[in-house]
C-alpha positions in Angstrom: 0.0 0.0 0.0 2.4 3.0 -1.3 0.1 5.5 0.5 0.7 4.6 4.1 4.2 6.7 3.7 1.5 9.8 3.5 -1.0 8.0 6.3 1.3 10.0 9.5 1.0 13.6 7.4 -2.6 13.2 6.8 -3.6 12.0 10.4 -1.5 15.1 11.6 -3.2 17.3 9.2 -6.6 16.3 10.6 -5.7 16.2 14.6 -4.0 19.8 13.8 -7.2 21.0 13.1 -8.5 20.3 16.2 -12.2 18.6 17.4 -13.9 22.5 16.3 -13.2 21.6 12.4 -16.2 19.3 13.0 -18.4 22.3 12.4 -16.7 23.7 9.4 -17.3 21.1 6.9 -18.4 18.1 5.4 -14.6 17.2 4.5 -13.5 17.5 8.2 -16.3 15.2 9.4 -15.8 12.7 6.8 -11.8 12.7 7.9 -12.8 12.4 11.9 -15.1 9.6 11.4 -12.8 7.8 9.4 -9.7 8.7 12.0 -12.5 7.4 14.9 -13.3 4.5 12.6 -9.7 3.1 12.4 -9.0 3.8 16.3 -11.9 1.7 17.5 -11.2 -1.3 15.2 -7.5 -1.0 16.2 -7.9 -0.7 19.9 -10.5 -2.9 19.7 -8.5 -6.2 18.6 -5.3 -4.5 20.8 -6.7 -6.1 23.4 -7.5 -9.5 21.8 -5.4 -12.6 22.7 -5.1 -13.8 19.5 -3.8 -11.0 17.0 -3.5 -11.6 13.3 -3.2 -8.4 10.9 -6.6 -9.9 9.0 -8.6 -8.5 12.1 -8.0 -4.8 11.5 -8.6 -5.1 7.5 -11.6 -3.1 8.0 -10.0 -0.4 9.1 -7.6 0.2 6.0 -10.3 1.6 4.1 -10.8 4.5 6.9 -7.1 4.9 6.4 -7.2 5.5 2.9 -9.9 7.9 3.1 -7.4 10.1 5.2 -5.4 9.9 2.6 -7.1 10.5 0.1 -9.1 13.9 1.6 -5.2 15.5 2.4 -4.6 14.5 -1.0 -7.5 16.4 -2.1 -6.2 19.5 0.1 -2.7 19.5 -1.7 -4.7 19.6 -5.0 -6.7 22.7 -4.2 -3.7 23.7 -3.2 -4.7 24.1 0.7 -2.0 22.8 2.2 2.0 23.0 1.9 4.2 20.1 -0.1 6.1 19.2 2.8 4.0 16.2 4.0 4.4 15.3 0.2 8.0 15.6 0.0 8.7 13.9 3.1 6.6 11.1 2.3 8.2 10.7 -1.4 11.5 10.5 0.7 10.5 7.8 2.7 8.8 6.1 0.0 12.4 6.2 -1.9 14.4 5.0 0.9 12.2 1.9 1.1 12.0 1.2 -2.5 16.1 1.3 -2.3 16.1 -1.1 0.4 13.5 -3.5 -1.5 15.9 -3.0 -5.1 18.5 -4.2 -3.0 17.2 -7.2 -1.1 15.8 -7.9 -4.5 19.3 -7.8 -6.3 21.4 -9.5 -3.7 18.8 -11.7 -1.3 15.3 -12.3 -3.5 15.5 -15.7 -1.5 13.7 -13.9 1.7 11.1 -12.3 -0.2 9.6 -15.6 -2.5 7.7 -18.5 -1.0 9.2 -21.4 -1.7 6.1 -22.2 -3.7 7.3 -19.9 -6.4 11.3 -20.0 -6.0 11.4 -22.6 -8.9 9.4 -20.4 -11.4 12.2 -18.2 -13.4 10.5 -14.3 -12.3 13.2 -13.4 -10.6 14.2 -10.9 -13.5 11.0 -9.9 -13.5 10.9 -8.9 -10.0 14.2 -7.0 -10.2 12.4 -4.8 -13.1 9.9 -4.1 -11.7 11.5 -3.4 -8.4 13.9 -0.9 -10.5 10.7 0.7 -12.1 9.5 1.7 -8.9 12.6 2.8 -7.6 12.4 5.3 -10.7 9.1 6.1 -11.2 8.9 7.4 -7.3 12.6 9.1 -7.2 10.8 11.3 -10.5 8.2 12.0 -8.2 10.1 12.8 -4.9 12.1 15.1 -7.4 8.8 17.0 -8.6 6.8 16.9 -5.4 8.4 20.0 -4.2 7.1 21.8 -8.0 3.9 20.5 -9.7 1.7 18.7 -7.9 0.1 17.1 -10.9 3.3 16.2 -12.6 4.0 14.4 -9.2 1.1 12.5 -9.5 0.5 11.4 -13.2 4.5 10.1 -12.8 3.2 8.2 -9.9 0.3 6.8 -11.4 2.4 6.0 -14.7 4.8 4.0 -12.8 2.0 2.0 -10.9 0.1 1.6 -14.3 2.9 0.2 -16.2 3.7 -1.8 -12.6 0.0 -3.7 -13.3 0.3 -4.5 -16.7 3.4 -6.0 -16.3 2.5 -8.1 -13.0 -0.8 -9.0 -14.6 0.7 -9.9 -17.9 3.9 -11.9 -17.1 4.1 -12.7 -13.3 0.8 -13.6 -12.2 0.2 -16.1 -15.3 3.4 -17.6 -14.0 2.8 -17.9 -10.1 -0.6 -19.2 -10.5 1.0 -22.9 -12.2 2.9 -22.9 -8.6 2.4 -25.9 -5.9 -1.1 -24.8 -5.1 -2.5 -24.8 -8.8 -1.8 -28.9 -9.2 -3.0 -29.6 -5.6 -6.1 -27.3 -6.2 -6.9 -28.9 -9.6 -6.4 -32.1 -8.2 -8.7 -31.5 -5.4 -11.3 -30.2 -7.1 -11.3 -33.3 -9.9 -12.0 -36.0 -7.5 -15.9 -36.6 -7.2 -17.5 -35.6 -3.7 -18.2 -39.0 -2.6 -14.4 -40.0 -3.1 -12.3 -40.1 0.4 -9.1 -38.0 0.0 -6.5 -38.3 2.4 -2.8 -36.9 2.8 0.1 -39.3 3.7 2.4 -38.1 6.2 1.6 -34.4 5.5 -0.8 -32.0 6.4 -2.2 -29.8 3.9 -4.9 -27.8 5.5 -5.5 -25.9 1.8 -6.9 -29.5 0.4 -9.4 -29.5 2.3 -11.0 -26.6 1.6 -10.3 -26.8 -2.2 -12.1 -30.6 -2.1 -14.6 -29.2 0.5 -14.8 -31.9 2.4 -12.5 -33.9 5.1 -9.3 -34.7 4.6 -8.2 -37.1 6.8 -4.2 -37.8 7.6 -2.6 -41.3 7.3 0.6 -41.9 9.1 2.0 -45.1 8.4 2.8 -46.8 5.4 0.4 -49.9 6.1 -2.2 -47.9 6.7 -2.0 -46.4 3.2 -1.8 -50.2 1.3 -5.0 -51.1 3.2 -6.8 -47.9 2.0 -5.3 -48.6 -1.7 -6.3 -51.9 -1.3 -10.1 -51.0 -0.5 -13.1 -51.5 -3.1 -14.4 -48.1 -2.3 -12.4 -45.3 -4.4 -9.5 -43.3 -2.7 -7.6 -40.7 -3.5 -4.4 -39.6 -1.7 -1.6 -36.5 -2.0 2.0 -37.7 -0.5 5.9 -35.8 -0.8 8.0 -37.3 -3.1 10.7 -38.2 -0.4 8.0 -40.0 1.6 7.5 -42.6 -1.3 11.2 -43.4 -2.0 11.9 -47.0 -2.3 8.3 -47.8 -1.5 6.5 -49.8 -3.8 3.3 -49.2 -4.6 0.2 -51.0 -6.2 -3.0 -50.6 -7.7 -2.6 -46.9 -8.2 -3.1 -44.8 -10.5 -0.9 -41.4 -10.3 -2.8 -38.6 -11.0 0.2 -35.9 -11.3 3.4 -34.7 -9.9 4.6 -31.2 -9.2 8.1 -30.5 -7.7 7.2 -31.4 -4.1 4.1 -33.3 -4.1 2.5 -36.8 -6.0 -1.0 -37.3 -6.2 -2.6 -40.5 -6.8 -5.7 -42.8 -7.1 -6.8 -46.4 -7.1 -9.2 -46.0 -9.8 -8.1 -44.5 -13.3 -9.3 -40.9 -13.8 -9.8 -39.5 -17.3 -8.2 -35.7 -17.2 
């Protein structure tokens, strides 16, 4: 979310203002309700013993609004470029730090899902585009506020097309696209099961129960079985183990799937 380096300007601007700016304007209202909008939710789940950042989702639309109203103020020109200026600054410093970790340490950043998938030139494009894009825009803040902005929005356009054309195409044939297609093929009234691995995500692509097995026997017996079966197992976990009466499904680079009945793709 580039806007958040502008989220501590814009609260400021509306606290500045003081509770009295309530009776100046629809504008001011709209920005306190938002700013009272985001503190309950936050404060809210503060105090909750589990905390995951999904709980306060709400409340980044009431941030963006902020935002977006002292955005409004700099283009009626009611406010001063500073807040804009130092928020391009910060907004450089950490697309530097991301062009670097994305040069020398990409490893961090990519699930392993995804490591195997060839983008990593991608990634380092794109993280140099917006490295670019929002140094042109730190450089202009400070003159035109428009020129500022349509660089900014150029950047992020030509930021989606690529992502949507090249990258995304590519990440969605990781792990998770074989196990969800595979999921999804078996009938309803087939038992699926997961040998020696836990894979929470099945489940709710096959909706239904996913039981675990955890011995080897255990699995022949269930192959063995009139009824159908299906089953997902690591690669490793199979080595020198023969197996009969199964059909395999599919492979990806972590994971086999297989049946004892022969599925037509």
């Amino acid at each position: 979310m580039p806007w958040i380096f502008f989220l501590p300007q814009s609260i400021y601007c509306v606290v500045k203002k003081g509770l009295t700016s309530l009776l100046k304007g629809s504008q001011e209202q709209v920005a306190w309700f938002c700013l009272w909008w985001f503190l309950v939710v936050f404060l809210f789940f503060s105090f909750s013993r589990t905390q995951l950042l999904t709980y306060i989702l709400s409340s980044f639309p009431a941030l963006a609004i902020i935002v977006t109203l002292w955005f409004e103020r700099l283009l009626l020109k009611k406010s001063g470029t500073g807040g804009l200026v130092i928020g391009f600054g910060a907004f450089f410093a950490f697309s530097l730090l991301m062009f670097y970790i994305c040069l020398f340490h990409l490893d961090w950043m990519l699930p392993r899902e995804v490591k195997g998938l060839n983008i990593d030139i991608y990634i380092m494009f794109f993280a140099f585009l917006i490295v670019v894009g929002v140094s042109m825009a730190w450089a202009s803040s400070n003159k035109d506020f428009m020129l500022t902005v349509s660089i900014l929005l150029a950047t992020f356009f030509i930021l989606y097309v690529g992502l949507v054309g090249n990258v995304l195409p590519k990440i969605d044939k990781h792990a998770q696209y074989t196990l969800r297609k595979f999921s999804k093929s078996i009938p309803v009234d087939v038992e699926i099961a997961t040998y020696k691995t836990i894979k929470p995500s099945t489940t709710f692509y096959a909706k239904r129960r996913v039981s675990e097995i955890p011995k080897y026997k255990k699995l022949e017996k269930k192959i063995a079985q009139s009824s159908q079966f299906a089953f997902i197992a690591k690669k490793n976990d199979l080595k020198n183990k023969p197996l009969s009466n199964v059909y395999k499904w599919g492979e990806d680079y972590r994971y086999v799937f297989y049946t004892n009945y022969l599925v037509e793709k």
